[in-house]
N, C-alpha and C positions, 0 to 999 in steps of 0.2 A: 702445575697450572696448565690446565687444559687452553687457555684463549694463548699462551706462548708460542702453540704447534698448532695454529692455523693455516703456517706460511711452513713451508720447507725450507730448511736451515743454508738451503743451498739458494734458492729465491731470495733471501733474504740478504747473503752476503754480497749475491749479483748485484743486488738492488740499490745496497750501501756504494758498490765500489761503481754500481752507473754514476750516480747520486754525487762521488766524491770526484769524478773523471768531470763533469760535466761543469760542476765548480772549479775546477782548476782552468778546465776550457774559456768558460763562462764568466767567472762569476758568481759569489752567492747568491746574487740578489735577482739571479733569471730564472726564475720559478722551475728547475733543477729536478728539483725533489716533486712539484705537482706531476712533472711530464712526466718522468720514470712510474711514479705510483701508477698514472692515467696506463701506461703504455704499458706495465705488467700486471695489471688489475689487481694492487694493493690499494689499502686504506691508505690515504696521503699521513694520516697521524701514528698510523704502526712504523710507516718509513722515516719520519722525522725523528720517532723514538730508537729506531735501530743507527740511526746516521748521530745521532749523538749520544749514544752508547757504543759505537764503531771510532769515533772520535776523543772520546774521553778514558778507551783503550788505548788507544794510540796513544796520546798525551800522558798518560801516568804511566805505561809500561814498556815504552819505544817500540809496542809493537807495531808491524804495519798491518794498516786495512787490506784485505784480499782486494787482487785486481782481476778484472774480467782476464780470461785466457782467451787468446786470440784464437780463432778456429781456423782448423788448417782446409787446405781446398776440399778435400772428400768429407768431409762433416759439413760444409757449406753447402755443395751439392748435393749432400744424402739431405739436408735441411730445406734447399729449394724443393725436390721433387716430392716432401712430405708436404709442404705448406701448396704443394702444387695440386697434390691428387685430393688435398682440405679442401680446397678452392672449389673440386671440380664438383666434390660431393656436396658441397654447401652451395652449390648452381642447381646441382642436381634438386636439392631437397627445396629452395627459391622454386622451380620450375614449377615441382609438385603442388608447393601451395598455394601461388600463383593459378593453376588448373582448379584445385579443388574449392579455394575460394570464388573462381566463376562460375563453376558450377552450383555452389551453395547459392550465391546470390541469385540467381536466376530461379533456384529452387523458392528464394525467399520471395522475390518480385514476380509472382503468377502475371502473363500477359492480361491486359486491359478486356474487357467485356465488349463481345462483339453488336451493335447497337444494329 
């Protein structure tokens, strides 16, 4: 079933065990599962379906649901400086369109007719 292996089986367990961290935090009933889907660009109904299929494993077979692994300091900071140098190219590329849309407009708005 090709629509199963949309998500990476590794996304997906993150996903479950934000999903199942956030309710024990939380709460079921704190929209848990919208913000996780929202915050790792899942469909909120693929993550509903895995969080109780992650669930209803656990309950029949004592297994447990994977939990996030905590990251140690050097995966944090090799993690800052990647989302850092994202940042600066996604400024960069803002700048450029920024520029070439005042240029296009201006290309579109010919100056007024001199009377």
């Amino acid at each position: 079933m090709a629509g199963n292996r949309r998500y990476p089986q590794e996304l997906r367990e993150r996903a479950v065990a934000l999903v199942l961290q956030y309710e024990r935090e939380q709460g079921e009933a704190r929209g848990a599962m919208a913000r996780v889907a929202r915050d790792l660009g899942v469909h909120k109904e693929a993550l509903r379906h895995w969080v109780k299929q992650a669930k209803a494993a656990r309950a029949g077979s004592g297994e447990a649901v994977p939990t996030p692994v905590p990251e140690s300091a050097e995966a944090k900071d090799a993690r800052i400086r990647e989302l850092e140098a994202r940042n600066r190219e996604l400024e960069r590329a803002n700048q450029i369109l920024k520029a070439a849309s005042a240029f296009f407009a201006r290309e579109m708005d010919p100056p007024p007719p001199k009377w």
